[in-house]
Structures are given as structure tokens and as C-alpha cells.
C-alpha positions in Angstrom: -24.1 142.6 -109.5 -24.1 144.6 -106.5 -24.6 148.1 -106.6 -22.0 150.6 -104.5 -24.3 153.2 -102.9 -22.8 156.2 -100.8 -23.2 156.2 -97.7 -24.2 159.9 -96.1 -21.6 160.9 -93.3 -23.7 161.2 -90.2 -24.4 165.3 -89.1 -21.7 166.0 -86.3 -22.4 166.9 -83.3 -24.0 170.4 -82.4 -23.1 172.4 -79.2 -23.8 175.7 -78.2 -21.2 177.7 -75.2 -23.4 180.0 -73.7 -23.4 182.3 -70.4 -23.7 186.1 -69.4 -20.6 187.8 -70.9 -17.8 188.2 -69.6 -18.2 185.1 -67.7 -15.1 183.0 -69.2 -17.0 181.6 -72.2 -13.6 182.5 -74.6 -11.3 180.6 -72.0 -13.9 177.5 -71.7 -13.9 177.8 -75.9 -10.4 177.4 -76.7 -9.8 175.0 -73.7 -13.0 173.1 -75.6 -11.3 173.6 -79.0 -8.4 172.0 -78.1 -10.2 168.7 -77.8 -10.0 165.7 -80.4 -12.5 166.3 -83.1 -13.6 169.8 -82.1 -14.0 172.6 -84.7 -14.9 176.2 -83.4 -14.6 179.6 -84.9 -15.4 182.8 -83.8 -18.6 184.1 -82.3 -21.1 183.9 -85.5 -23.8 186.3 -82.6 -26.1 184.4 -85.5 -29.1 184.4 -83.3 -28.6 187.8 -81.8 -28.4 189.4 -85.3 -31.8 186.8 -86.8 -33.9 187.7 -83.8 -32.9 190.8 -81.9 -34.4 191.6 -78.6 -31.2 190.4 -76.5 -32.0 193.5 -73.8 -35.8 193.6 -73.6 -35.3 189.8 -72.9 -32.9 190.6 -70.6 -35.2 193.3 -68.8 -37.9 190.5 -69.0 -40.3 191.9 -71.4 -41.3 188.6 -72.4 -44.3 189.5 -74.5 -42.3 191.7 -76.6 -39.9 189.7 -77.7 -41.6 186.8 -78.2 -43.7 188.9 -80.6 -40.5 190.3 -82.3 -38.9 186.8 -83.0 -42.4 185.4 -84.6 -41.9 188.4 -86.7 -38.3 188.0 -87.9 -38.4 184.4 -88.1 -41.1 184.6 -90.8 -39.8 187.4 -92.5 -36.2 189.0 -92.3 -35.2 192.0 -93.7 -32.3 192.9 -96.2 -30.5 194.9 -93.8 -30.6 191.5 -91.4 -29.8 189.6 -94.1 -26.5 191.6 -94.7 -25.5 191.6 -90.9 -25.8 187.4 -90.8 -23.6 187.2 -94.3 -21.2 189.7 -92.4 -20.7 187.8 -89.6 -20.5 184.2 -90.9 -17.9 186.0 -93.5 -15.7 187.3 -90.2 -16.2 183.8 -88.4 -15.8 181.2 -90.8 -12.9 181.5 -93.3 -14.0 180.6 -96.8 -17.8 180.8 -96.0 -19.4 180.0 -99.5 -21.9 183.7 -100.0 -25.0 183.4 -97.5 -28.4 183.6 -100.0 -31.5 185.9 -99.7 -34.0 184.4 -97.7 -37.6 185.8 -97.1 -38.1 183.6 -94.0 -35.6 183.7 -90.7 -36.6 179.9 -90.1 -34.6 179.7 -93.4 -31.5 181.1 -92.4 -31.4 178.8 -89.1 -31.6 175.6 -91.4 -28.4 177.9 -93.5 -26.3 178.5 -90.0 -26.5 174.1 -89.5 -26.0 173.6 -92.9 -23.1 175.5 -93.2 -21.4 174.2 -89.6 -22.0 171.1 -90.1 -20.2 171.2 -93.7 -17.4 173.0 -92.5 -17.4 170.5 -88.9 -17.3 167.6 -91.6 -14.3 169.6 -94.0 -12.1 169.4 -91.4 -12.5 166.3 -90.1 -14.3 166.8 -87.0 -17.4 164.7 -85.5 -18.7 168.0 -83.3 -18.9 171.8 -83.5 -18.8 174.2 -80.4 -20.4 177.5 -81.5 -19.7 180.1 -78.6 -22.0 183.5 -78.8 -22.7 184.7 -74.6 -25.6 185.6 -75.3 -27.3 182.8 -77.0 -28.7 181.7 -73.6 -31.4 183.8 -74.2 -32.7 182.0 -77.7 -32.5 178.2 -75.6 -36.5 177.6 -76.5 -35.5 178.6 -80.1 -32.4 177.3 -80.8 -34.2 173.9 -79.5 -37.1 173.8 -81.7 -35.0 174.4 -84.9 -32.2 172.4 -83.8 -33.3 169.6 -81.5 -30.0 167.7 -81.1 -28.2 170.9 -80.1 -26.1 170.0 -76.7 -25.8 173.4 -74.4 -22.6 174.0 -72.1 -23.8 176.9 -69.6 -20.7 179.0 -67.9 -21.3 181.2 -64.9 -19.2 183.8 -63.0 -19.8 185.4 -59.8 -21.8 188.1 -60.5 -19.8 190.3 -59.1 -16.4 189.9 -61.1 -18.7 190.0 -64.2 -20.1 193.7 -63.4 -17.0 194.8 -62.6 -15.2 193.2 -65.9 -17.9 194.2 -67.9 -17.6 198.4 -66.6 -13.4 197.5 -66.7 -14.0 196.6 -70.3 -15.8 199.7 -71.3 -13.1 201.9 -70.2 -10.3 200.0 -71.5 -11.6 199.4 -74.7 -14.2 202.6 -75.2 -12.7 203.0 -78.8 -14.1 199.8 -79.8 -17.3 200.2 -78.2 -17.9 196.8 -76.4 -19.5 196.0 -73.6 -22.3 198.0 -73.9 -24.9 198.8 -70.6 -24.7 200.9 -67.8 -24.3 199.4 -64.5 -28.4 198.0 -64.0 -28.4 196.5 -67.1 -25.6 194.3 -66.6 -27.3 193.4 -63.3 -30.1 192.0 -65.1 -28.0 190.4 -67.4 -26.6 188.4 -64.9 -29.3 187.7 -62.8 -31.4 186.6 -66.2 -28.3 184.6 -67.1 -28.1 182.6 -64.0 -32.2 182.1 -63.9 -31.6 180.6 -67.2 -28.5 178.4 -66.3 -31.1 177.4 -63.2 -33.6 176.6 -65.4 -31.8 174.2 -67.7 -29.4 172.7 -64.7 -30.3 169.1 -64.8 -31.7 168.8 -67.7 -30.9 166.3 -70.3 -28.7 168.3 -73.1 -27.7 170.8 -70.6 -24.5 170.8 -68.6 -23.7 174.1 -66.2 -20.1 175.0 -65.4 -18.9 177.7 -63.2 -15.8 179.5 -63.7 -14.5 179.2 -60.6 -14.6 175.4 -60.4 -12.7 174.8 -63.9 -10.1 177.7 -63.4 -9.6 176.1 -60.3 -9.5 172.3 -61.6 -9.4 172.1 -65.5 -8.4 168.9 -66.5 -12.1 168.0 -64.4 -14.1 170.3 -65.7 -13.1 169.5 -69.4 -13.6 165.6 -68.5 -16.9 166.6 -67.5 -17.2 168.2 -71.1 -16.0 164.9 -73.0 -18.6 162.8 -71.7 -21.4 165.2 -71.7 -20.8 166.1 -75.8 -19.5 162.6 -76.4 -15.8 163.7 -77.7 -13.7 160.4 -77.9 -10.8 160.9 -75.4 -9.3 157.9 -77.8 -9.0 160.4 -80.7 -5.6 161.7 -79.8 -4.3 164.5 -77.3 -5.6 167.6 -76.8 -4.0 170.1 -78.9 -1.6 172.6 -77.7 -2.2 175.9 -79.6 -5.6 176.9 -79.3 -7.8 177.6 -81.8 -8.6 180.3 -84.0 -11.3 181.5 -81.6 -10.9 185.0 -82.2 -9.3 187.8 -84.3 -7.4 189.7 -81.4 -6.9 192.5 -83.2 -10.5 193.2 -83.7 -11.3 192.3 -80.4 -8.1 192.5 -78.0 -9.7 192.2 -74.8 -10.0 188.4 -75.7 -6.2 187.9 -76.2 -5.6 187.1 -72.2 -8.5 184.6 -72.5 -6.5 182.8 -75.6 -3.0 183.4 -75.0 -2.4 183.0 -71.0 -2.5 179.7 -69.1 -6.0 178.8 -66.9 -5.7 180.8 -63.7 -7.6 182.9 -61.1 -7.6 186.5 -61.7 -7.8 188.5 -59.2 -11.2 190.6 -58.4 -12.1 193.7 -59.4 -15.3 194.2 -57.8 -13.5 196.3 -54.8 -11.0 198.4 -56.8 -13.8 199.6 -59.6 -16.7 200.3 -57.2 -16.8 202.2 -53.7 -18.9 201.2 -50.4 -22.4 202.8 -51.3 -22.1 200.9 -55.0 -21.0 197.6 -53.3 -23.8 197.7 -51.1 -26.2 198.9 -54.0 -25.3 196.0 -56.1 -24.8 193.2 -53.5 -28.0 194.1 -52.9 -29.6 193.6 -56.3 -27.5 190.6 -57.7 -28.9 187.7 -57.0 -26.6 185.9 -54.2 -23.9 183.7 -56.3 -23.7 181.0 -53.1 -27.3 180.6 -52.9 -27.1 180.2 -57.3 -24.0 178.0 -56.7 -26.1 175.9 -54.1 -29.0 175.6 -56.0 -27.2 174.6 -59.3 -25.3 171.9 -57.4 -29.1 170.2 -56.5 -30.4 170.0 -59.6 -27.3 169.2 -61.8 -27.2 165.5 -63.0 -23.7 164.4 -61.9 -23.7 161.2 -64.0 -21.8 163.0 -67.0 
């Protein structure tokens, strides 16, 4: 007699959208989403909330925060513990309850385990999890996952400053977009060192803005080889996907709701001369970024 064994399904694919925010990461998500075989959700921010440290990474005190994620990934508080169970509860609908962990190691293994079961639930061979400002846990993200696949967006740097400060005053009852004006400078420049730093590499694929507002259907073919998505597996779909709740955080609805285009710059109209000059002067030059990017990315995808 022969004996019927199961057969595991294979783990799906795991991919990461990361870049500075405000840098077009929603629009590139539910343009991703609407893929074959895609599941997203809602930013989990599930490394941001295990580790911490997102600014003094940003304002490159390395020693610090590489001190503070050794701590926190061997032990993890309750309050932490509550914040991750909050947000996988807000960004994955039917979320079975998050257990108590002592070690944060242990709660990356819990963020695969339960992506990759709700990938799998709903019939979908990869999962696209899209938090800004997981660039800055790459070297982490890596060790613990090593099959994770990383899209990088970048902006010019200045239409993200100046949509970053636009979003603080439109939306100061919801308190987003935290930073004063030099700390989103070195958000960005960190952003694009990191986006340099990975260009090229295998599991890495960098994307500006500009280039898939301005062709999308390209940019997104650029996205199904690189993750592997099988353009055989039937049309893209034509409602996005539930990428966020918009009435928790409305300054994303233009991102889901509008069609791909250019919007116009708001650099000039938020900031006068002496503040132009000031920041021109301290952003790292997005041409001489662009320029570098397009040397080391692999254009085999």
C-alpha cells in the first residue's frame, strides 16, 4: 500500500516597500497590490515598534542604536508587546491574538508566521509589506528573514520636505509627519545613502518616483520579474487594495483613490528664497543620487 503524505505548501514570497516617507511608497503599494497573487495590508511599522531608534538612526548615531536593537531583540517589554498586537490587529483583519514573548527575535519569527499564513489564506504566492521606514532595519530584517526581496522608492528630496511640512499643517489634528525641517533632511539624505547602498544588489531593486509616475506599466514590469509574480496569473486587478483605512489616515486617500500622475511641486510655494537656498544646500543633490543609482543598478530584471 502506499501511504498519502501531505505535502507542505511552499512559504510565499516575502517583500518589503521601503523608502523615506512621503516618497510614493502608498501609490507604488496599491499599484503592487493589484498584481496576480499579491496580498498587502496596511503598514504593520512592525520593526519600528520591535526596535525603536528610527531617528537616532536617522541622525546616524550608529552605536546607539545598534546597542538598543541588541537590547530589544533579546528582551521586549509589555508595553512593546501591546503596541505590536495593536498594530497587526489594525493591519491584518482577523489576526489570531499576538502571544507574550520574552525575546524580540521571537516576535520577528510571529510577524512571518503570521504573513505568510494569511499570504497562503488567500491564495497568494507573495506578500508586499509596505512600512517607509523599514529601510533603516535592512541588516536586520535580512538576518532574520534571509529570502526577504526589498523594493526601494525614492523622491526628489525636495518634493518630500515640502510634502512632509504640507502634511503637518494639513493634518496637525492627527499628528503625522512628525520632524522639524532638519530632521526630515536627514531622513532623506539617510534614505537615499541606504537606497545607494543596496542599488545593485541581489534582492534589492530601486525605483524612483518620477520614473514610474511617469511610465507605470514599466516600472511595475520591472517589479514582476524582480519578485517573480507570474504575469500568466490573470490581470491586474482594478480596485486597489485595502492598503489603508482612509479615515484614520486621509492624507493617503489621493495615493489610493486617484489615477498615477505627476503632482505638481511644492517646494517653491511652502518655502521662501533664504529656505530654498538653506536646504538645496544641505540635501544631498537628487541628479547626482539619480546618476549614481543608474550605475550600480542591475538592469537585467
Amino acid at each position: 500500500m502506499f501511504e498519502i503524505q501531505t505535502v507542505a505548501a511552499p512559504p510565499p514570497g516575502r517583500l518589503f516597500l521601503v523608502g523615506c516617507p512621503r516618497s510614493g511608497t502608498t501609490v507604488l503599494q496599491a499599484a503592487i497590490g493589484r498584481l496576480p497573487g499579491i496580498y498587502t495590508l496596511p503598514e504593520t511599522r512592525w520593526f519600528p515598534l520591535l526596535l525603536g531608534g528610527f531617528d537616532d538612526w536617522s541622525h546616524r548615531r550608529d552605536e546607539r542604536v545598534r546597542a538598543k536593537w541588541r537590547r530589544r531583540l533579546a528582551v521586549v517589554g509589555q508595553r512593546t508587546h501591546r503596541e505590536l498586537r495593536g498594530a497587526m490587529a489594525y493591519a491584518m483583519e482577523g489576526a489570531p491574538r499576538l502571544r507574550r514573548r520574552l525575546r524580540g527575535s521571537s516576535y520577528i519569527g510571529d510577524f512571518v508566521r503570521l504573513m505568510d499564513q494569511a499570504a497562503l489564506q488567500q491564495g497568494c504566492g507573495i506578500w508586499l509589506e509596505k512600512t517607509p521606514e523599514h529601510y533603516a532595519y535592512i541588516d536586520v530584517i535580512r538576518r532574520y528573514i534571509p529570502d526577504a526581496r526589498f523594493i526601494h522608492v525614492i523622491r526628489n528630496c525636495e518634493d518630500v520636505v515640502a510634502s512632509a511640512i504640507d502634511g503637518q499643517i494639513r493634518y496637525a489634528g492627527h499628528g503625522v509627519f512628525s520632524g522639524d525641517i532638519p530632521l526630515w533632511v536627514e531622513r532623506w539624505n539617510r534614505a537615499a545613502e541606504t537606497h545607494l547602498q543596496y542599488a545593485g544588489r541581489d534582492g534589492h531593486l530601486v525605483l524612483r518616483y518620477e520614473d514610474f509616475v511617469a511610465a507605470p506599466q514599466a516600472a511595475l514590469e520591472r517589479v514582476r520579474v524582480f519578485a517573480g509574480i507570474d504575469g500568466r496569473a490573470g490581470p491586474a486587478a482594478e480596485v486597489s487594495p485595502a492598503v489603508a483605512d482612509l479615515q484614520a489616515e486621509p492624507w493617503k486617500a489621493d495615493s489610493v483613490n486617484t489615477p498615477v500622475r505627476a503632482a505638481p511641486s511644492k517646494f517653491e510655494d511652502m518655502f521662501g528664497p533664504q529656505l530654498q537656498h538653506w536646504l538645496r544646500q544641505h540635501l544631498r543633490d537628487y541628479d547626482s543620487v539619480s546618476a549614481e543609482l543608474r550605475q550600480r543598478q542591475v538592469l537585467s530584471y
